[in-house]
ZADREN-127533 format. One record per residue (C-alpha): residue number from 1; x, y, z. Coordinates in steps of 0.1 Angstrom, whole numbers, plus 2048, in hexadecimal, padded with zeros to 3 digits. Each point is the difference from the previous one (the first is absolute). Layout:
<NUM,<X,Y,Z>> ...
% end
This chain:
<1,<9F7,B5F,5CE>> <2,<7E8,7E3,7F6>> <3,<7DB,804,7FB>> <4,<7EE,7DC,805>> <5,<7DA,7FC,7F6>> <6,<7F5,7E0,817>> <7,<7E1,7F0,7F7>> <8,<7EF,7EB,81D>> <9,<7E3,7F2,808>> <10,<7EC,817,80E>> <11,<80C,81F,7EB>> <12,<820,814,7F2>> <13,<81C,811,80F>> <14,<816,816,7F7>> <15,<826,7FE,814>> <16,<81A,81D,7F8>> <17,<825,7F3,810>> <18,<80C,827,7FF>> <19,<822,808,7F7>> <20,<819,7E3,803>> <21,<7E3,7E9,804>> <22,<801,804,826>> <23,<7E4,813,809>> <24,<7DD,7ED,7F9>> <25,<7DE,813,7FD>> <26,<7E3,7F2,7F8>> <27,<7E1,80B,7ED>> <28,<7DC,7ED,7FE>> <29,<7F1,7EB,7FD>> <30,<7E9,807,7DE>> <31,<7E6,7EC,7F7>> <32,<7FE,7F4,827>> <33,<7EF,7E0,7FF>> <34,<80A,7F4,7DE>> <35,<818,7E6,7F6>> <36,<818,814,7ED>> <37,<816,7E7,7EB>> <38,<815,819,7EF>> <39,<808,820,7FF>> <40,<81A,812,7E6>> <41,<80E,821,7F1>> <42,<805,806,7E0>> <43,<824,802,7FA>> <44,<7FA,813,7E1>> <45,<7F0,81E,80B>> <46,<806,7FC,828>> <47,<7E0,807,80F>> <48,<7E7,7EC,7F4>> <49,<7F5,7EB,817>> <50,<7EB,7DF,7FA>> <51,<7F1,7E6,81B>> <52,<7EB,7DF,7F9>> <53,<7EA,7FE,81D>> <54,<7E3,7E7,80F>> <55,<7E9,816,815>> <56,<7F1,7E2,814>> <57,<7DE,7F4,7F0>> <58,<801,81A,7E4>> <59,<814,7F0,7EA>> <60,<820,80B,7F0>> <61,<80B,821,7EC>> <62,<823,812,7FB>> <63,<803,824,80D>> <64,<81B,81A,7EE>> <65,<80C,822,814>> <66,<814,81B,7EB>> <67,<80B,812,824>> <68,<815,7E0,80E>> <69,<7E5,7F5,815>> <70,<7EF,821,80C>> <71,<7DD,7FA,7EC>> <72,<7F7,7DF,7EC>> <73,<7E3,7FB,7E8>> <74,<7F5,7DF,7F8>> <75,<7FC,7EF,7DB>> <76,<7E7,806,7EB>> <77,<804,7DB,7F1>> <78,<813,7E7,819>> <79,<80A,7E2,7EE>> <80,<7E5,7E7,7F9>> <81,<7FF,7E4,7E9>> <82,<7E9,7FF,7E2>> <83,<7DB,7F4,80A>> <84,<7FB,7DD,7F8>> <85,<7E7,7F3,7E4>> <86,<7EC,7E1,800>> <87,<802,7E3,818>> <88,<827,812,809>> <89,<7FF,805,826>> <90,<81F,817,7F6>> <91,<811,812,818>> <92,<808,820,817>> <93,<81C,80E,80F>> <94,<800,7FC,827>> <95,<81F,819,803>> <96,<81A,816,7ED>> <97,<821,7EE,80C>> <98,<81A,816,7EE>> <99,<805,81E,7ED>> <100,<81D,808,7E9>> <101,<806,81E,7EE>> <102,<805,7FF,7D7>> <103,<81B,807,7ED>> <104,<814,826,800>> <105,<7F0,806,7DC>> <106,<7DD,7F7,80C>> <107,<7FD,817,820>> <108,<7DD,7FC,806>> <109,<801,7DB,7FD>> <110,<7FE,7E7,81E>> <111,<7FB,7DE,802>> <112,<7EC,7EE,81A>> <113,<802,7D4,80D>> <114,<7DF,7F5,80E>> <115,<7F3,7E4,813>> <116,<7F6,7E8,7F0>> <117,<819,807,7E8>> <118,<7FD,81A,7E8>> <119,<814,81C,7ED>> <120,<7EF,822,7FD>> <121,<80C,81E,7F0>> <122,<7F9,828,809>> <123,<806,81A,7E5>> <124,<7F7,81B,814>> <125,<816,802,822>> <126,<7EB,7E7,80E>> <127,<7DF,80F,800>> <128,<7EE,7E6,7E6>> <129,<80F,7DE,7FD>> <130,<7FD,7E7,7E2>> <131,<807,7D7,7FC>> <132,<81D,7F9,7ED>> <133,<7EF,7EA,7EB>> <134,<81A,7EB,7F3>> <135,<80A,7F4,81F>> <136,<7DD,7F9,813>> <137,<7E7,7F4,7E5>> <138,<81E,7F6,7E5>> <139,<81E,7ED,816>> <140,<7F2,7FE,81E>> <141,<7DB,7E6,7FC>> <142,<81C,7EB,7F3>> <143,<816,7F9,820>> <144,<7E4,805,817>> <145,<801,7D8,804>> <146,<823,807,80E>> <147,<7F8,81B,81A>> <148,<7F9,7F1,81E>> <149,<7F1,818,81F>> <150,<81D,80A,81F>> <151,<7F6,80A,81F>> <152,<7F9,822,7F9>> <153,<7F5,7FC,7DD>> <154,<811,800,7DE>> <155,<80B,81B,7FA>> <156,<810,815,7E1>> <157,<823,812,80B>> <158,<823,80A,7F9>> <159,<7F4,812,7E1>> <160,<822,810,7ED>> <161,<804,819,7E5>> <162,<81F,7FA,7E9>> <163,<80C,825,805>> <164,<810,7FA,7DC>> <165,<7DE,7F7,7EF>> <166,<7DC,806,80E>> <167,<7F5,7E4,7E8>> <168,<812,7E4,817>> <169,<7F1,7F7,823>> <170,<806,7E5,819>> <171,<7E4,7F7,81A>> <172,<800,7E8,81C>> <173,<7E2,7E9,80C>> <174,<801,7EF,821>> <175,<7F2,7E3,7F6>> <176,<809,7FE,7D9>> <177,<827,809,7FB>> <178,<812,81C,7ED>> <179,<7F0,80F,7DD>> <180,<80F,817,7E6>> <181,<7F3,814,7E4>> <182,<812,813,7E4>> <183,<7DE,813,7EE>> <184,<7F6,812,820>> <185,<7EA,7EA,80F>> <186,<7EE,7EF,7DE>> <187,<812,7DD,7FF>> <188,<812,7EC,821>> <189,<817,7E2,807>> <190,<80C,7F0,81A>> <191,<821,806,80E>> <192,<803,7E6,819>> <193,<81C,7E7,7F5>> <194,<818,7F5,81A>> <195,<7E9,80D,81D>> <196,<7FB,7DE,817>> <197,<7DA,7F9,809>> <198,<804,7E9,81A>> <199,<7DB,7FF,80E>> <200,<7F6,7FC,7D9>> <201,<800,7D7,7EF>> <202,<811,80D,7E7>> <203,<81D,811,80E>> <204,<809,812,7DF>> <205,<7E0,80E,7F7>> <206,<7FE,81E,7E9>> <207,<7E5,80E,815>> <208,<7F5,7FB,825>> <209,<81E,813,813>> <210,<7FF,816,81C>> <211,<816,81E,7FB>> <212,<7FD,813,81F>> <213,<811,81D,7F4>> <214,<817,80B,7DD>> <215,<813,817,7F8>> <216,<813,811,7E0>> <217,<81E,819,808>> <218,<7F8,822,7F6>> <219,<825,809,7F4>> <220,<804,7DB,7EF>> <221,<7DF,7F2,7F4>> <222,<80C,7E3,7F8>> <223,<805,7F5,822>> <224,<7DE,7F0,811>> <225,<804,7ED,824>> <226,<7DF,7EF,80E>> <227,<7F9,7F9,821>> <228,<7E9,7DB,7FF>> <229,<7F1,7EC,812>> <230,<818,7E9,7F6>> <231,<820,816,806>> <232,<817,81D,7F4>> <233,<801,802,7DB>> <234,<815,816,7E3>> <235,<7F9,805,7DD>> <236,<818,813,7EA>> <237,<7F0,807,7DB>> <238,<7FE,7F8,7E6>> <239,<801,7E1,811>> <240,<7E2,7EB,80C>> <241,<80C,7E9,81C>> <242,<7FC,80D,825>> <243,<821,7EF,812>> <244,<7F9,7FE,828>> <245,<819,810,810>> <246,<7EE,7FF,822>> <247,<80F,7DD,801>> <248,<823,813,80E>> <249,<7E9,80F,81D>> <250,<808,7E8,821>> <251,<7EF,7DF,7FD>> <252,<7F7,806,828>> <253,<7EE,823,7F2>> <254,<7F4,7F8,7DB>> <255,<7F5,815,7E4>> <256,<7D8,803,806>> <257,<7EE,822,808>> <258,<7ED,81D,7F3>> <259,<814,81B,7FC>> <260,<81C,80C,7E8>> <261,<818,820,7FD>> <262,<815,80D,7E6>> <263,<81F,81B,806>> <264,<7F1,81D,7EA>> <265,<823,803,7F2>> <266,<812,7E1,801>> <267,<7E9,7E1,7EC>> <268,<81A,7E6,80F>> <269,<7F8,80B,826>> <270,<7D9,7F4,80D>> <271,<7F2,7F3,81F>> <272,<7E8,7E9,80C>> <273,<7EB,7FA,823>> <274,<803,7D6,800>> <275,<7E3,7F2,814>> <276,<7F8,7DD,812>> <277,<7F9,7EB,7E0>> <278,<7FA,7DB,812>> <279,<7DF,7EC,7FC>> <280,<7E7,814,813>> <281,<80D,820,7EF>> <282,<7FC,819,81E>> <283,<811,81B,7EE>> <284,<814,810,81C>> <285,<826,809,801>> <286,<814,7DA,809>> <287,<800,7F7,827>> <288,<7EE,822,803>> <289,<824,811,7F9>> <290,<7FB,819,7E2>> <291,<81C,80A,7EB>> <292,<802,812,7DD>> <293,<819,7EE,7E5>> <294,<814,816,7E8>> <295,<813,7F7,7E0>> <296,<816,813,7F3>> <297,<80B,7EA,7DF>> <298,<7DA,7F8,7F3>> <299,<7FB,7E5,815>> <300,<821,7EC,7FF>> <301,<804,804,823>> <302,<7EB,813,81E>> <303,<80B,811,821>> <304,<7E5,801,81F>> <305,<7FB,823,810>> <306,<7EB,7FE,81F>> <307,<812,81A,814>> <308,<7E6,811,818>> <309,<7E3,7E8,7FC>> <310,<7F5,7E6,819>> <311,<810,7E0,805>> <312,<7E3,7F1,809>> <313,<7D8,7FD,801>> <314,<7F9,813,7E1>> <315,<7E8,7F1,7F2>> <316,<7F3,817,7E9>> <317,<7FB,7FE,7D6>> <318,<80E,81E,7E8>> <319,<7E6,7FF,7E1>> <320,<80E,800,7E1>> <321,<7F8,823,7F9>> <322,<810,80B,820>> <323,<824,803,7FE>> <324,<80D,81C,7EC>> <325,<81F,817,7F8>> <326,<808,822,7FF>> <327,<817,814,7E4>> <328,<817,80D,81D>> <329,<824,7FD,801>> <330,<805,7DC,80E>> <331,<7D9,7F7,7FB>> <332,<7EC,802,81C>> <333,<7ED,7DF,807>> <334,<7DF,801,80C>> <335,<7E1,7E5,80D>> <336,<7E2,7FD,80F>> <337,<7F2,7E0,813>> <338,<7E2,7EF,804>> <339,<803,80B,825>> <340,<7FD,826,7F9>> <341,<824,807,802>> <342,<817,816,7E4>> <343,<827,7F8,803>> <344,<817,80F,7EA>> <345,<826,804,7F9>> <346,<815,820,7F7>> <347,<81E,7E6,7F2>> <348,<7F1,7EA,7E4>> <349,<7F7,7E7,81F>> <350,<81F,801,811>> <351,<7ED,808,825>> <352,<7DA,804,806>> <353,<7EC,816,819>> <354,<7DB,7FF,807>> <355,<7F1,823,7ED>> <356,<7DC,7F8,811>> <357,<7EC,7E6,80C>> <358,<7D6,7FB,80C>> <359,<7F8,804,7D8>> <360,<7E5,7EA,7F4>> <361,<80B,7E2,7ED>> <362,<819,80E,7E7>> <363,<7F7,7F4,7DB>> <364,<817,816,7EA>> <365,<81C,817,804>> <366,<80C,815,7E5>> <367,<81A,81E,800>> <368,<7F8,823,7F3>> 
% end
């Protein structure tokens, strides 16, 4: 059975795939209305549930259930940046883009990416949320220059936990690149080398990349792929040179997209959702033909599984929050599209069936 929490435009779902993962039932929407761009369980108490949520012209706020969904209080203190002093226009968040919970020793901790970027921090389950100050009024005034807006807004993302030390985090920001701290949060660096920047003049800038999504393995955190603007990347510590390995996806297909998925088991086995990366950057799946590429050997080589999908006019987009697996025995894979439709897989991508379709635009997909 796979629970999947699906945030969409116009609210949150809840989809339960029953025993198997055959049998699909589906439970919403909450917060009908709102853009909901991500909703997650915590994994370390297993019903916590937390959702960042737009309700149209009211502005932004987080929500947290302790009953998997049944009742949901909002926060007390959504993130917000500091007020600005002066002649400082400053600045305020326009949503909450991704939630993340803390480390197993810190189990009321959660972490929160905002657009425009920022990194907040809750200490209390989510109900009262605080800037991590090292990262938005210490690192980040100086890279702002580098930032540059994307068409939904830059955003803060892919926020990790090293599950061997709370003190070391890795965030994303989409337009700004890859950034790691060791002190939890107080100090930051790049960690951009070997990432290409091709829409940058300086194509090996420190700072200016669009990471759409990273990714440390839980069971080898060591391990960090990044899906980019600019292609499929690995990183294996305590190195600090991302090597593309995208570049053995078929030239005819490329390595751009949004998405990225790790085997919850296996840190050598991912996949990836390439999109149409030419000039005019539609962001749909090549000639309208999607397809999901696994590799099995970190990269080295990838197999395409599009079994059950259409072979043609899908034209559709899977956000990089929306493609997830399950802890089932093979992983079941699981997206949502920008169409309203959920697929998913119940043999690590082997074939794929529609689950349900007439959803709002799907922006996140996460498995329970």
């Amino acid at each position: 059975m796979a629970i999947l929490l699906i945030g969409t435009r116009k609210g949150g779902f809840v989809l339960e795939t029953g025993a198997g993962r055959r049998r699909a039932q589906l439970a919403g929407p909450h917060f009908l209305g709102a853009a909901v761009n991500h909703m997650v369980l915590d994994p370390r108490d297993g019903i916590t549930l937390l959702a960042a949520a737009k309700p149209g012209h009211l502005g932004h706020t987080v929500y947290r259930s302790t009953d998997l969904g049944e009742h949901w209080r909002e926060a007390s203190h959504p993130p917000a940046f500091a007020k600005a002093e002066g002649a400082d226009p400053g600045s305020s968040v326009d949503h909450v883009f991704w939630l993340a919970p803390g480390h197993v020793d810190e189990p009321d901790v959660w972490y929160a990416g905002t657009s425009p970027p920022g990194l907040f921090r809750s200490e209390d389950s989510g109900d009262s949320w605080q800037e991590v100050a090292g990262f938005n009024a210490g690192f980040l005034p100086g890279i702002r220059q580098h930032v540059f807006d994307v068409p939904d807004g830059a955003i803060l993302h892919s926020i990790n936990v090293d599950p061997r030390d709370a003190r070391r985090l890795y965030v994303g920001v989409s337009s700004g690149g890859i950034f790691e701290s060791t002190d939890a949060g107080a100090h930051w660096r790049a960690l951009n080398r070997g990432v290409a920047a091709d829409f940058l003049p300086d194509p090996n800038a420190e700072v200016g990349h669009d990471p759409h999504r990273m990714a440390l393995h839980p069971l080898a955190p060591d391990r960090l792929y990044q899906q980019n603007h600019c292609g499929v990347y690995r990183l294996d510590r305590p190195g600090d040179t991302w090597s593309r390995i995208g570049s053995a996806l078929p030239a005819d297909v490329g390595d751009i997209g949004f998405p990225l998925v790790l085997h919850p088991r296996d840190p050598d086995t991912l996949w990836v959702f390439p999109m149409d990366g030419s000039r005019n950057w539609p962001r749909t799946p090549p000639g309208g033909k999607p397809g999901v590429y696994r590799s099995r050997d970190g990269g080295a080589s990838w197999q395409r599984q599009d079994g059950g999908m259409p072979r043609r006019n899908a034209w559709w987009t899977i956000k990089r929050q929306a493609f997830c697996a399950d802890a089932g025995e093979p992983p079941g894979l699981w997206f949502g599209t920008t169409s309203g439709e959920v697929w998913g897989s119940e043999d690590a991508g082997d074939s794929w069936r529609r689950v349900c379709e007439h959803l709002p635009e799907i922006y996140a997909v996460e498995a329970a």
